[in-house]
PyMOL Python script that loads the backbone (N, CA, C, O; Angstrom):
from pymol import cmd

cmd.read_pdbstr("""\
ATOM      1  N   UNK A   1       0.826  -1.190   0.000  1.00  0.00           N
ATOM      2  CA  UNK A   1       0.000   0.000   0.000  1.00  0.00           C
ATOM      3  C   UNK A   1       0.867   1.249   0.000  1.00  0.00           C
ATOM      4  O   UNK A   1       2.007   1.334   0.458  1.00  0.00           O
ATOM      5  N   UNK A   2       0.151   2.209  -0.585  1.00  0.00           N
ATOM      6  CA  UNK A   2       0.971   3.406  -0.882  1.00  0.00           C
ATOM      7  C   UNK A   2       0.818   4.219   0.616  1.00  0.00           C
ATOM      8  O   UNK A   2      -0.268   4.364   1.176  1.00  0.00           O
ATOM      9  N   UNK A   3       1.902   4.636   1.062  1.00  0.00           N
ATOM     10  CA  UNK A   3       2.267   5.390   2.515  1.00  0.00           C
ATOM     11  C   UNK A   3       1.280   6.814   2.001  1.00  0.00           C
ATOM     12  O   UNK A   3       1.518   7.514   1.016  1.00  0.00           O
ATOM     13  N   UNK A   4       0.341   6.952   2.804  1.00  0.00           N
ATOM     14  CA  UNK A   4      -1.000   8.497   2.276  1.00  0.00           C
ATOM     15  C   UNK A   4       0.162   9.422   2.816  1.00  0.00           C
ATOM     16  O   UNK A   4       0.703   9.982   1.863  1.00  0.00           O
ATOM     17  N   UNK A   5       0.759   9.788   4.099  1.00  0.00           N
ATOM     18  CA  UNK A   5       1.600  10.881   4.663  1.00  0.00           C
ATOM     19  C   UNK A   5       2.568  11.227   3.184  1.00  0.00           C
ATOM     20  O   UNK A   5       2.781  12.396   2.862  1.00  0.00           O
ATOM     21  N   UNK A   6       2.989  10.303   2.536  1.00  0.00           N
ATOM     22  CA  UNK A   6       3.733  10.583   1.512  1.00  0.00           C
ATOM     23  C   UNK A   6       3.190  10.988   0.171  1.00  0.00           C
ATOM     24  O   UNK A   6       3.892  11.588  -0.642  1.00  0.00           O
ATOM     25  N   UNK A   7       2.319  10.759   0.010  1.00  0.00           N
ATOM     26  CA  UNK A   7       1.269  11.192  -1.398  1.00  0.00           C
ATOM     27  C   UNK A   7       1.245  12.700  -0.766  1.00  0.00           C
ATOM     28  O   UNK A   7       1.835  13.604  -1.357  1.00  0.00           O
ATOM     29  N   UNK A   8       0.702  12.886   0.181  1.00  0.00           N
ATOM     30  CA  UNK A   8      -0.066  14.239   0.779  1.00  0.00           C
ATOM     31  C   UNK A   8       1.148  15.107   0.428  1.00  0.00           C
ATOM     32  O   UNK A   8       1.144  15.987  -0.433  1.00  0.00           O
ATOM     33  N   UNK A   9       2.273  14.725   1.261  1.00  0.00           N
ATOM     34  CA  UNK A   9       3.575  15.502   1.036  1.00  0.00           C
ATOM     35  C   UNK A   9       3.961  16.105  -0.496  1.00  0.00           C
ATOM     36  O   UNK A   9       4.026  17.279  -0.863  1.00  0.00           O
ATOM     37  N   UNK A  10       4.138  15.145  -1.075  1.00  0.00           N
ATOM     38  CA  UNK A  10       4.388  15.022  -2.511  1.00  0.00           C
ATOM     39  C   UNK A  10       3.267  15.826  -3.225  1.00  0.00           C
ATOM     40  O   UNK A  10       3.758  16.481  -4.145  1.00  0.00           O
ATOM     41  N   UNK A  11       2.250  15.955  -3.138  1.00  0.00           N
ATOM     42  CA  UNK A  11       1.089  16.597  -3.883  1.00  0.00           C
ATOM     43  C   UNK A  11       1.408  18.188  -2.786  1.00  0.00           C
ATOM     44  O   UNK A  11       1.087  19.301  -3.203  1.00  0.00           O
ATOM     45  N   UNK A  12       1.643  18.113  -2.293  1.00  0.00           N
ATOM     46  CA  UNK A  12       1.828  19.649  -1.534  1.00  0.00           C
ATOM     47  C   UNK A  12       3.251  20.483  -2.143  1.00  0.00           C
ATOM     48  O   UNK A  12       3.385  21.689  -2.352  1.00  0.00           O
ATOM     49  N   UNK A  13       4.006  19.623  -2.293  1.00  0.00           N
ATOM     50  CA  UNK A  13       5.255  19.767  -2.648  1.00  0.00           C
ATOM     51  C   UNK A  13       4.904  20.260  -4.029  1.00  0.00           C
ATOM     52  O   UNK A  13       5.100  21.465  -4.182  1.00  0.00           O
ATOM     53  N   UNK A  14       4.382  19.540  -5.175  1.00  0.00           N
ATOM     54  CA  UNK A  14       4.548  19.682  -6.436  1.00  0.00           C
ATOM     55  C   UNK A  14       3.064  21.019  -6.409  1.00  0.00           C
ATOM     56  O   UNK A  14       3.076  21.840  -7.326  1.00  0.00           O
ATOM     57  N   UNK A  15       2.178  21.089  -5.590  1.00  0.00           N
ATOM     58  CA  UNK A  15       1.240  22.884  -5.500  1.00  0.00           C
ATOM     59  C   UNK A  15       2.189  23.859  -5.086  1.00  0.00           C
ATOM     60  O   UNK A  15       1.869  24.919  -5.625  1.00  0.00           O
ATOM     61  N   UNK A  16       3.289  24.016  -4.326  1.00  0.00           N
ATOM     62  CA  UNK A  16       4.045  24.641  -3.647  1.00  0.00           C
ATOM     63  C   UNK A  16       5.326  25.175  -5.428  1.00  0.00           C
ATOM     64  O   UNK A  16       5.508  26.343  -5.772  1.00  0.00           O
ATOM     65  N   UNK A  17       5.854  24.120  -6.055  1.00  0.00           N
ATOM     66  CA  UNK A  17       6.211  24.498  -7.041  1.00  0.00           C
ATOM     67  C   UNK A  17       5.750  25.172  -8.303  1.00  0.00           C
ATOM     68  O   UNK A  17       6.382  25.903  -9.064  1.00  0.00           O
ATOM     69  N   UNK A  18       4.157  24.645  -8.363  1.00  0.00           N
ATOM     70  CA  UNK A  18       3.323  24.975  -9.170  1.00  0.00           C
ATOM     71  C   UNK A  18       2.840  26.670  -9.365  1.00  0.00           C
ATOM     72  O   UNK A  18       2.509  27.367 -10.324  1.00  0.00           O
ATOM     73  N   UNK A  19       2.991  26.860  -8.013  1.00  0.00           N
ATOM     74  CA  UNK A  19       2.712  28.122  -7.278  1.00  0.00           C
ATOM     75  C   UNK A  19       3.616  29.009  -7.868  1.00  0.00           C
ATOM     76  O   UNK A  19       3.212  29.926  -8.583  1.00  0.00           O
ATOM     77  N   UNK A  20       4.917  28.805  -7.616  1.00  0.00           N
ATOM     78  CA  UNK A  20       5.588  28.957  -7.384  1.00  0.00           C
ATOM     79  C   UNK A  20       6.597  29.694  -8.909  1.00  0.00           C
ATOM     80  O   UNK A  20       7.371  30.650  -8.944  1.00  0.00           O
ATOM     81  N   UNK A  21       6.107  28.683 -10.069  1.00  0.00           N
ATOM     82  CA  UNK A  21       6.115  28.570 -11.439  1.00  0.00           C
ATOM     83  C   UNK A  21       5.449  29.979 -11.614  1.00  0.00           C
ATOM     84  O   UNK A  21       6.109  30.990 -11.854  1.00  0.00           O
ATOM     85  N   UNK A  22       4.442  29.966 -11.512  1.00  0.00           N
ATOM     86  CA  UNK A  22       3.124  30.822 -11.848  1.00  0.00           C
ATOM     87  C   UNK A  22       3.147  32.568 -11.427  1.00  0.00           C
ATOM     88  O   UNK A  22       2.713  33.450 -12.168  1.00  0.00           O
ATOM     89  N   UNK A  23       3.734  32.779 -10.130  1.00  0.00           N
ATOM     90  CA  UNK A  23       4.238  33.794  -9.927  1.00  0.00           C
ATOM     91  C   UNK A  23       5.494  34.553 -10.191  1.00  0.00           C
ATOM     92  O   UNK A  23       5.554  35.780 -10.111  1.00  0.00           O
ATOM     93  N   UNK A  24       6.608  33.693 -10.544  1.00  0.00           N
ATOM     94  CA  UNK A  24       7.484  34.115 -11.300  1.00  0.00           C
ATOM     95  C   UNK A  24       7.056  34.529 -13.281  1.00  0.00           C
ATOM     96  O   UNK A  24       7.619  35.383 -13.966  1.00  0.00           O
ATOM     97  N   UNK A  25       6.339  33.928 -13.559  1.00  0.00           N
ATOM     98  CA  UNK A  25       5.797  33.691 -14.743  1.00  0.00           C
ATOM     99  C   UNK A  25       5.033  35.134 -14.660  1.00  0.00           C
ATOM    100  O   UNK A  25       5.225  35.909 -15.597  1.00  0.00           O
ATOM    101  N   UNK A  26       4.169  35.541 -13.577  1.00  0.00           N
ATOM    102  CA  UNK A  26       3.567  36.990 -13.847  1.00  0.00           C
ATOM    103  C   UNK A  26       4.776  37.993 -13.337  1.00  0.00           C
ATOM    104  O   UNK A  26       4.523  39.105 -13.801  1.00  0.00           O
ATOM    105  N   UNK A  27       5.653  38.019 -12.778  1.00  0.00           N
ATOM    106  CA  UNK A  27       6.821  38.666 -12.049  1.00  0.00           C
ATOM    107  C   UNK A  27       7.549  39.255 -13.387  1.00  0.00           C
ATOM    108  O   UNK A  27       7.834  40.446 -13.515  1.00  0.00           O
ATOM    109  N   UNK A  28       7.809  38.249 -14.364  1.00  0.00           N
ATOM    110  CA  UNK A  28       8.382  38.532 -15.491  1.00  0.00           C
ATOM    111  C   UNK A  28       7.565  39.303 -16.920  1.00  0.00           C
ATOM    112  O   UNK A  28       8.021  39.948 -17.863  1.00  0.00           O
ATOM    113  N   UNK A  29       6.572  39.005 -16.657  1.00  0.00           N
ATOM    114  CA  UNK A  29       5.766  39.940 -17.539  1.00  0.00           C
ATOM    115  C   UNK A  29       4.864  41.150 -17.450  1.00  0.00           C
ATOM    116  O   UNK A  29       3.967  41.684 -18.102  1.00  0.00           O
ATOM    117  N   UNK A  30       5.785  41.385 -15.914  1.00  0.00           N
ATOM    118  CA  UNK A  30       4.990  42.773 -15.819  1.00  0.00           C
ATOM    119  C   UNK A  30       5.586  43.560 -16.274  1.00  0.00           C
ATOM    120  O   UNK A  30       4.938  44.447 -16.830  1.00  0.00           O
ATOM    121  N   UNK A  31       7.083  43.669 -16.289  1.00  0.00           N
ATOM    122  CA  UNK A  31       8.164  44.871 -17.038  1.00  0.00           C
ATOM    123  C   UNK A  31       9.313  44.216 -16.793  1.00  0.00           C
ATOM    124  O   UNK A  31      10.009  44.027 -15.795  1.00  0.00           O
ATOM    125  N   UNK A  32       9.384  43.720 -18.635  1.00  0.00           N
ATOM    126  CA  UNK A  32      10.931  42.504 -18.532  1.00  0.00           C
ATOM    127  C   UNK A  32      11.838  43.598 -18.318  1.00  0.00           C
ATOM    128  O   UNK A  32      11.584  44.797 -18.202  1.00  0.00           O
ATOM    129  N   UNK A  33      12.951  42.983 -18.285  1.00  0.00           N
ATOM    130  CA  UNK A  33      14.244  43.685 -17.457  1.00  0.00           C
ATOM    131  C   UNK A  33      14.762  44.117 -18.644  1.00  0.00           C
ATOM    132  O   UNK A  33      14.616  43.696 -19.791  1.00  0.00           O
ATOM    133  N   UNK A  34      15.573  45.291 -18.055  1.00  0.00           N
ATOM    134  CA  UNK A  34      15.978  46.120 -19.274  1.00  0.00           C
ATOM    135  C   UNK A  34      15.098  46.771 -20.350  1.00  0.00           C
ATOM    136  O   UNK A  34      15.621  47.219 -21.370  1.00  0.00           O
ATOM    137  N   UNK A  35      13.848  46.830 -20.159  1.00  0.00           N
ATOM    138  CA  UNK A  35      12.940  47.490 -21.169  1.00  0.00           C
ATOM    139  C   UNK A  35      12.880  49.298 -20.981  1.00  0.00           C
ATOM    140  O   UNK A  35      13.067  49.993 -19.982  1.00  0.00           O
ATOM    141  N   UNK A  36      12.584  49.613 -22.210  1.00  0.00           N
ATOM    142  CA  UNK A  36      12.531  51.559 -21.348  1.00  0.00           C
ATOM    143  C   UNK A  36      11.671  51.732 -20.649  1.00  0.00           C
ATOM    144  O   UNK A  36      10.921  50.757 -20.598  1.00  0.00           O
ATOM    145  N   UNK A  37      11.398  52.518 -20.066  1.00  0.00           N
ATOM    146  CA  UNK A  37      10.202  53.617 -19.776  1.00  0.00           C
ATOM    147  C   UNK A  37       9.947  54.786 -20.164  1.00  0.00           C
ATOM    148  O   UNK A  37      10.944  55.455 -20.434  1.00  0.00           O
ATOM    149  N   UNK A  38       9.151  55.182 -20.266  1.00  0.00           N
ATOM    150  CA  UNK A  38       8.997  56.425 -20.336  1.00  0.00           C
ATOM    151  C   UNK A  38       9.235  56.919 -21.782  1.00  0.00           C
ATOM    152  O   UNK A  38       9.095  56.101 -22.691  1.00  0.00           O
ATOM    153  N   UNK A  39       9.678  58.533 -22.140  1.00  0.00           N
ATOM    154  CA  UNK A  39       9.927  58.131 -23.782  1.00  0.00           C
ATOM    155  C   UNK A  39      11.508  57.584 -24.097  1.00  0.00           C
ATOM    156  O   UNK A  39      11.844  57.782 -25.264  1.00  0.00           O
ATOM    157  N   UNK A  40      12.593  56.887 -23.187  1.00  0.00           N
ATOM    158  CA  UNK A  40      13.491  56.606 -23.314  1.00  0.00           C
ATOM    159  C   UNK A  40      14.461  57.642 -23.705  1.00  0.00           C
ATOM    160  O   UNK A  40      14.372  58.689 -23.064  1.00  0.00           O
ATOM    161  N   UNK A  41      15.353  57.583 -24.601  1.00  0.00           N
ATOM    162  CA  UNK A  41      16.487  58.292 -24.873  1.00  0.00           C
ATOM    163  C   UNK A  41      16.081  59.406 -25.921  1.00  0.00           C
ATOM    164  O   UNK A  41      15.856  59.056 -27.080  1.00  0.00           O
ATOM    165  N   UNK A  42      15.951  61.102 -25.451  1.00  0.00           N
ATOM    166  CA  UNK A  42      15.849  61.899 -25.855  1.00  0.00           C
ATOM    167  C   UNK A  42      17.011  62.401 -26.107  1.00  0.00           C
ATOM    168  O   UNK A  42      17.938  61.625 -25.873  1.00  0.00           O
ATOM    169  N   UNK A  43      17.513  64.204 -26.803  1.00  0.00           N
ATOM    170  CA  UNK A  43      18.390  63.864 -27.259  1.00  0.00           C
ATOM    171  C   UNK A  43      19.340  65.354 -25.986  1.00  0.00           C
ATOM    172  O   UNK A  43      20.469  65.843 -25.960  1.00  0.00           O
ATOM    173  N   UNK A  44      17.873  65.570 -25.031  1.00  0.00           N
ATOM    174  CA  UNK A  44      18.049  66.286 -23.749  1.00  0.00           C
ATOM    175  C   UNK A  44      18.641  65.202 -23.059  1.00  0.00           C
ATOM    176  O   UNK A  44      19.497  65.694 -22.323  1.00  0.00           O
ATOM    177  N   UNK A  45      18.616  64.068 -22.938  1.00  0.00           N
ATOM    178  CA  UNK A  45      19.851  63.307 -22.058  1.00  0.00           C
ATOM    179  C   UNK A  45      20.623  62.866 -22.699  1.00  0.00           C
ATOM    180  O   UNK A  45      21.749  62.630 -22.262  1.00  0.00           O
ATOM    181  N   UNK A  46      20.247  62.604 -23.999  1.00  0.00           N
ATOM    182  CA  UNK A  46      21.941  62.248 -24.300  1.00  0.00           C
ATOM    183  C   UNK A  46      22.854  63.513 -24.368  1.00  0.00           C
ATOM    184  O   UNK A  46      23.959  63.092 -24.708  1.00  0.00           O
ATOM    185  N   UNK A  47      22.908  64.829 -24.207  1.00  0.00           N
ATOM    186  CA  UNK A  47      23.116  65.749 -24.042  1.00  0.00           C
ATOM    187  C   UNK A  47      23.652  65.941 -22.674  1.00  0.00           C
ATOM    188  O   UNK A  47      24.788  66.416 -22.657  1.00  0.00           O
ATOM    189  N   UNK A  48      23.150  65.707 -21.604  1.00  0.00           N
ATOM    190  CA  UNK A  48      23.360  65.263 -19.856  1.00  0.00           C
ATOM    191  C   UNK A  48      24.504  64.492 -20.044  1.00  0.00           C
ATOM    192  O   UNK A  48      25.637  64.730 -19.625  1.00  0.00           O
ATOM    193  N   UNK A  49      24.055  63.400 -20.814  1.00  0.00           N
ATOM    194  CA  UNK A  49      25.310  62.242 -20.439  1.00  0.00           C
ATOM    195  C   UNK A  49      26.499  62.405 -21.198  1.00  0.00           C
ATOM    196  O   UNK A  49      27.368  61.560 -20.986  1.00  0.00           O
ATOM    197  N   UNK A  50      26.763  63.359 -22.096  1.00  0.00           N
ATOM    198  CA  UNK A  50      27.606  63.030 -22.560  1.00  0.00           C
ATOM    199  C   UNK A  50      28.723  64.197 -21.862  1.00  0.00           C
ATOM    200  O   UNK A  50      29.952  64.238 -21.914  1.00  0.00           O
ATOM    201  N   UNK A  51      27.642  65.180 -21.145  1.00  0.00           N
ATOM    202  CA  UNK A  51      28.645  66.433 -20.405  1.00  0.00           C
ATOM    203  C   UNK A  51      29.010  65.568 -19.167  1.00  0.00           C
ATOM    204  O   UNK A  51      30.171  65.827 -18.852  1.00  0.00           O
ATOM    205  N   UNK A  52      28.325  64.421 -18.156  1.00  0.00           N
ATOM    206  CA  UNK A  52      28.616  64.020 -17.155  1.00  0.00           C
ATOM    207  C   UNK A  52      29.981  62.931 -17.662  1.00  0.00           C
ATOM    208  O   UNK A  52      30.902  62.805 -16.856  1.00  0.00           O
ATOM    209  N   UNK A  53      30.047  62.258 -18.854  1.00  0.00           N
ATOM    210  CA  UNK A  53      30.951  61.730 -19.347  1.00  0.00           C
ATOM    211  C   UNK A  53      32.278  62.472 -19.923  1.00  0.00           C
ATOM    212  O   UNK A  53      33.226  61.819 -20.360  1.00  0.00           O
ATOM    213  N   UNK A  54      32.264  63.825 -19.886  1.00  0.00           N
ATOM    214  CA  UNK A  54      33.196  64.667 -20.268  1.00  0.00           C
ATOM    215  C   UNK A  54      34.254  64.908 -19.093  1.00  0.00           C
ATOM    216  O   UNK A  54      35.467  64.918 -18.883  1.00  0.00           O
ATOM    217  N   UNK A  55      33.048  65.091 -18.475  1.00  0.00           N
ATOM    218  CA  UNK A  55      33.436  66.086 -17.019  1.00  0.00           C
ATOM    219  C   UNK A  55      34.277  65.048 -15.687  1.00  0.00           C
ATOM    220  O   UNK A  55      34.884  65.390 -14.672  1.00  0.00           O
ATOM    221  N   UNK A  56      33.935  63.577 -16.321  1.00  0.00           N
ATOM    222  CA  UNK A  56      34.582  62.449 -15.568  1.00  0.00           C
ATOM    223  C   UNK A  56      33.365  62.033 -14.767  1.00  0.00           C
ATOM    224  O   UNK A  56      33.646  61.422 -13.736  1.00  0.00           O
ATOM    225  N   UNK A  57      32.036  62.231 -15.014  1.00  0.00           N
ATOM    226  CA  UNK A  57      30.955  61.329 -14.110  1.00  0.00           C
ATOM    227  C   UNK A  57      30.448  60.497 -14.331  1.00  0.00           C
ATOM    228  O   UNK A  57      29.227  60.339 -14.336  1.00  0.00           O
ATOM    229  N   UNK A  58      31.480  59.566 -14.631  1.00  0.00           N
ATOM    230  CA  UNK A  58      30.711  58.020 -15.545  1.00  0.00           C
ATOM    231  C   UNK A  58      29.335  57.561 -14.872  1.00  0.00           C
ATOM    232  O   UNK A  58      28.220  57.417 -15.375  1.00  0.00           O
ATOM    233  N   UNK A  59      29.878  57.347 -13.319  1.00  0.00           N
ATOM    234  CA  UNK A  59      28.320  56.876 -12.341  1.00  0.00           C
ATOM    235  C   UNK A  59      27.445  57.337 -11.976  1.00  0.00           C
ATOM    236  O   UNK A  59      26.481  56.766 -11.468  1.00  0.00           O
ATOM    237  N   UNK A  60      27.665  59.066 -12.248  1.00  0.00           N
ATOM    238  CA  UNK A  60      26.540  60.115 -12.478  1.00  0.00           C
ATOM    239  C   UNK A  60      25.672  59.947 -13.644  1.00  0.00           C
ATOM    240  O   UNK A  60      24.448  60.079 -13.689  1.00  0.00           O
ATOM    241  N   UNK A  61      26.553  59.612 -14.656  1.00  0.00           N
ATOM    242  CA  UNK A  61      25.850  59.674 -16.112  1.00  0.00           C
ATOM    243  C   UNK A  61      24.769  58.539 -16.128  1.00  0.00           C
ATOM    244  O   UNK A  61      23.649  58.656 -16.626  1.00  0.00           O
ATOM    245  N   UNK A  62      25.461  56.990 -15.268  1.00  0.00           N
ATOM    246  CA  UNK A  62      24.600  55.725 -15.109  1.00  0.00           C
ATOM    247  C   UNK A  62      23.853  55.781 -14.376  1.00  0.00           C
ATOM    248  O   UNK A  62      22.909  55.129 -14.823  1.00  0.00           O
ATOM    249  N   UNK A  63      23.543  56.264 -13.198  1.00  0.00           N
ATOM    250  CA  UNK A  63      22.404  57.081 -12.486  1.00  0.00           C
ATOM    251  C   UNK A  63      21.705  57.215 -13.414  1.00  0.00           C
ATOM    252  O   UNK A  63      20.980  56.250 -13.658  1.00  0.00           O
ATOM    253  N   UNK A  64      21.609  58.349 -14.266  1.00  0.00           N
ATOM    254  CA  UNK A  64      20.891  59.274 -14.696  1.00  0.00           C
ATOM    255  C   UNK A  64      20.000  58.406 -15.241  1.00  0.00           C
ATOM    256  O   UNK A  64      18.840  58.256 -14.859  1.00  0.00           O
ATOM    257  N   UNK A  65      20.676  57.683 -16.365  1.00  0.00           N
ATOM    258  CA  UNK A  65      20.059  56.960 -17.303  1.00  0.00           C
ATOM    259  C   UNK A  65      19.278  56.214 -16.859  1.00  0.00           C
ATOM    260  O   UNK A  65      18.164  56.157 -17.378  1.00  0.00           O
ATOM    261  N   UNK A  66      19.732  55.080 -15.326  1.00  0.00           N
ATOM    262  CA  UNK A  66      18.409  54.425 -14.830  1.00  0.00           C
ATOM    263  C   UNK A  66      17.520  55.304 -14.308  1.00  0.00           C
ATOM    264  O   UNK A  66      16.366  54.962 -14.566  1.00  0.00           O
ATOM    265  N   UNK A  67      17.588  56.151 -13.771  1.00  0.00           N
ATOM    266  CA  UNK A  67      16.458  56.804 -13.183  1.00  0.00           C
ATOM    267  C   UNK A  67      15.657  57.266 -14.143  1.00  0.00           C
ATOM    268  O   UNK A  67      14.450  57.196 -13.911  1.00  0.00           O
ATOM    269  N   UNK A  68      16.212  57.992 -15.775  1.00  0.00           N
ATOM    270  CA  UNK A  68      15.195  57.952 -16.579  1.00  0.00           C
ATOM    271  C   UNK A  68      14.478  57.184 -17.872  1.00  0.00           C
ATOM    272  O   UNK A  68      13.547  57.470 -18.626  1.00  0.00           O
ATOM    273  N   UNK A  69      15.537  55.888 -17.716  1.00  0.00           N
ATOM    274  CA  UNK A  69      15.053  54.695 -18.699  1.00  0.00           C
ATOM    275  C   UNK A  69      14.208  53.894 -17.756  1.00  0.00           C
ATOM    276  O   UNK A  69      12.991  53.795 -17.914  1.00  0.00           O
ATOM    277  N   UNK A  70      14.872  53.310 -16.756  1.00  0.00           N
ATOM    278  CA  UNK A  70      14.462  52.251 -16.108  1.00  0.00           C
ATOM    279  C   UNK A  70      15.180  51.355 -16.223  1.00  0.00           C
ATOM    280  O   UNK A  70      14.794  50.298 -15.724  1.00  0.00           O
ATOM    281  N   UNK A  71      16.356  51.372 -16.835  1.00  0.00           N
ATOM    282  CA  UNK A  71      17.021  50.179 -17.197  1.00  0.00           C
ATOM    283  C   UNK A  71      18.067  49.343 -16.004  1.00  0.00           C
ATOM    284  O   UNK A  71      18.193  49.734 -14.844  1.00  0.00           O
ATOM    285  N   UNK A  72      18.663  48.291 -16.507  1.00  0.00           N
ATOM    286  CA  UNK A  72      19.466  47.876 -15.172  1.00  0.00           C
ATOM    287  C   UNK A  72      20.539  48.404 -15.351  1.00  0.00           C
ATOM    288  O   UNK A  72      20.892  48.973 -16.384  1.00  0.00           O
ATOM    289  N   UNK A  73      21.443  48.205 -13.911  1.00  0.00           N
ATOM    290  CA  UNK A  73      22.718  49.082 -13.852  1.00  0.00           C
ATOM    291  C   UNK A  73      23.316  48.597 -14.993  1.00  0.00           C
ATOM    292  O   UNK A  73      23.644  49.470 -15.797  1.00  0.00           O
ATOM    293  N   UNK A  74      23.566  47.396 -15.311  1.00  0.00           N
ATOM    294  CA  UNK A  74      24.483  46.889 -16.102  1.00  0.00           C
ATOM    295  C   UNK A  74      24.196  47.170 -17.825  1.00  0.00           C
ATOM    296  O   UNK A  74      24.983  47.256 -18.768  1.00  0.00           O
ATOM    297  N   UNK A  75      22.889  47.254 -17.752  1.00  0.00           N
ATOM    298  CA  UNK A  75      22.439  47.756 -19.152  1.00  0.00           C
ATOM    299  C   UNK A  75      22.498  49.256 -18.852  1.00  0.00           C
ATOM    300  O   UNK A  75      21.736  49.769 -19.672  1.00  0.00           O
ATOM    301  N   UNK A  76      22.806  49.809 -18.404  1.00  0.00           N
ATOM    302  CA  UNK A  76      22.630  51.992 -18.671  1.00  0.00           C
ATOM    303  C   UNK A  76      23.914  51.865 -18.728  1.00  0.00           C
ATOM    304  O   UNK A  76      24.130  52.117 -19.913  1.00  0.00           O
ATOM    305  N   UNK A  77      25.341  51.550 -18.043  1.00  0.00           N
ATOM    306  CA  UNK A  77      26.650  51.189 -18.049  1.00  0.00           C
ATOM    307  C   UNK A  77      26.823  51.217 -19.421  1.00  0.00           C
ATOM    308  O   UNK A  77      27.328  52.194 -19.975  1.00  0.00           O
ATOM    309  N   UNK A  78      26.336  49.937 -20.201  1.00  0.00           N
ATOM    310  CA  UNK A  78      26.633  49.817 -21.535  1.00  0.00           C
ATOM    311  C   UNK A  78      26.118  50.928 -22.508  1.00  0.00           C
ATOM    312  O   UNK A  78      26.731  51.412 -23.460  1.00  0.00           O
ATOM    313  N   UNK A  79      24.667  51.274 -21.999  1.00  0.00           N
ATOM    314  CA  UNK A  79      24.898  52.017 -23.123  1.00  0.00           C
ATOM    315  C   UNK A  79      25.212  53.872 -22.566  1.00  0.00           C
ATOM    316  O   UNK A  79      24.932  54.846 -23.265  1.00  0.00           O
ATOM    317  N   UNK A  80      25.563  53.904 -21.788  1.00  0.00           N
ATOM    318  CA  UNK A  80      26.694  55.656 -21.125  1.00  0.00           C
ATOM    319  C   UNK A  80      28.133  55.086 -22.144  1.00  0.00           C
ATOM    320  O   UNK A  80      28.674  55.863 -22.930  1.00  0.00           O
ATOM    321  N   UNK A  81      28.581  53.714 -21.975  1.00  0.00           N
ATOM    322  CA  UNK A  81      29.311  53.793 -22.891  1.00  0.00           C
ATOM    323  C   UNK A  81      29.673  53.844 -24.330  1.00  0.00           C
ATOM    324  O   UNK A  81      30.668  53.978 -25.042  1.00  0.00           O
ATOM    325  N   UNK A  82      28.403  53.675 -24.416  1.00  0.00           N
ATOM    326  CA  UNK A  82      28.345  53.437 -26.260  1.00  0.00           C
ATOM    327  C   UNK A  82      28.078  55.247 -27.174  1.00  0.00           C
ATOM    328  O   UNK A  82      28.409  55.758 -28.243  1.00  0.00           O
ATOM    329  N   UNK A  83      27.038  55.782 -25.525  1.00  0.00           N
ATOM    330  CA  UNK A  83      26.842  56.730 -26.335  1.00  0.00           C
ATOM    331  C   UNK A  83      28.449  57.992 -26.560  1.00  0.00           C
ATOM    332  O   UNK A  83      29.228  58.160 -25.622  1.00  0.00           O
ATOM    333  N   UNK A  84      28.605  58.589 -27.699  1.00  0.00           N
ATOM    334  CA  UNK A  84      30.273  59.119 -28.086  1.00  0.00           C
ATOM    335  C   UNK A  84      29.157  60.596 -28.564  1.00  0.00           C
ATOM    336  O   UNK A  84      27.997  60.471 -28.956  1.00  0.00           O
ATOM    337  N   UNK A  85      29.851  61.836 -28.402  1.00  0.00           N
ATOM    338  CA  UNK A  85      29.884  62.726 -29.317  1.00  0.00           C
ATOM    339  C   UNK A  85      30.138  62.460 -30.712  1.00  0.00           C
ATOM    340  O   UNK A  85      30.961  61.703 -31.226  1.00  0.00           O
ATOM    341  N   UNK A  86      29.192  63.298 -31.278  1.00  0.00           N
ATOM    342  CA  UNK A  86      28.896  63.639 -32.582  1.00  0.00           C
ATOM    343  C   UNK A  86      30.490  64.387 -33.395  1.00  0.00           C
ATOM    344  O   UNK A  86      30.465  64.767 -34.566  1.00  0.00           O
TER     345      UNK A  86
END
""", "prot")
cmd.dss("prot")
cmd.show_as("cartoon", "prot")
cmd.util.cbc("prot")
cmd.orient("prot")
């Protein structure tokens, strides 16, 4: 005979993952990572960033950018670096 304490376990176990699945699953589609916000890159901050990048404020400039993209540190990093004067 099948041990019930162990079914019960096991069926709690696999709702507990199920759960578990399901909220990461809405976690991720509320605002995937690295997406913009807002109207993203105007040409009033790239203008900001490229004087905070002049002036030696690399982590000022990456600030900036997350606070007005939304993006992650590691994605505004990349692109404070990409963006160059004209």
């Amino acid at each position: 005979m099948v041990n019930t304490a162990a079914v019960i376990l096991l069926a709690a176990l696999a709702a507990l993952v199920i759960i578990g699945l399901i909220a990461l699953a809405v976690r991720l589609t509320q605002r995937p990572r690295n997406t913009l916000i807002g109207g993203g890159l105007g040409p009033a901050l790239i203008e900001q960033v490229l004087h905070l990048k002049a002036t030696g404020q690399f982590d000022q400039a990456v600030i900036l950018v997350r606070g007005e993209t939304g993006l992650s540190h590691r994605a505004a990093s990349r692109l404070v670096r990409k963006i160059h004067a004209p």
